[in-house]
N, C-alpha and C positions, 0 to 999 in steps of 0.2 A: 196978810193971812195970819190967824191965832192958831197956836200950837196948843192941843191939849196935852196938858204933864198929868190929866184923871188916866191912866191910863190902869185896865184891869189887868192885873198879875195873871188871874187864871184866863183869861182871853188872850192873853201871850204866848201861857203855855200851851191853848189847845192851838191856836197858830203853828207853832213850833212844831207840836206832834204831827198836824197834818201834814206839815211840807217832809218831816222827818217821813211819815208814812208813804207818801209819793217817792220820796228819792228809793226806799225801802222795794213798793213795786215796781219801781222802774230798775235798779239792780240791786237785786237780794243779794246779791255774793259780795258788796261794801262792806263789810263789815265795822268800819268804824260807825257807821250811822244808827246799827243796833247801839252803839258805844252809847252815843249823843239821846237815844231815846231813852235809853236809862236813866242818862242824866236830867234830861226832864222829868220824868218820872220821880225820880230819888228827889228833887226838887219840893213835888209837891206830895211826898209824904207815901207815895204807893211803893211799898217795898216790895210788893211780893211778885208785882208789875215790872219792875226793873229786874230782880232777881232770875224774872224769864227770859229777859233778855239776855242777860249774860248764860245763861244757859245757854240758849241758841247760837250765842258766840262758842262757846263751849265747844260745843257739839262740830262744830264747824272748825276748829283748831288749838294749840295749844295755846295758853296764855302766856302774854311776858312777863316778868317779875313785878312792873307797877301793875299790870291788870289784876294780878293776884290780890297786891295791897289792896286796892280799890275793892275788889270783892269782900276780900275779908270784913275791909272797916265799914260796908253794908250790910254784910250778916251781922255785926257787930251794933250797928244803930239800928236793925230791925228788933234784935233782942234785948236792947234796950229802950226802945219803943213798940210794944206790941200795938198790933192796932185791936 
């Protein structure tokens, strides 16, 4: 059996998102999984996409001292890369 190493990067990520999105509907209140779709997201470039994620974490409790880092240094590459 041949293994293909073509494998497409954005066809990973939309993989990714899906199964992220399923765990999402099936329990909204994980909140580490909004974590993970951020990190997709920040991945391929959609800041403003992840940015809401962590809002909705937000929203939903406080953050711990690395969650904060991580926000910041994403506000930090959005405004260094505007889209």
């Amino acid at each position: 059996m041949a293994v293909n190493l073509n494998i497409d990067p954005q066809e990973s990520y939309n993989q990714a998102l899906k199964a992220i999105d399923a765990a999402i509907a099936a329990s909204p209140e994980r909140l580490p999984v909004y974590f993970m779709k951020a990190s997709v997201l920040m991945s391929q470039q959609k800041v403003e996409e992840a940015e809401r994620m962590y809002l909705k974490i937000q929203s939903e409790r406080e953050f711990n001292d690395l969650e904060v880092v991580l926000i910041r240094a994403f506000r930090e590459l959005k405004q260094s890369h505007p889209e």
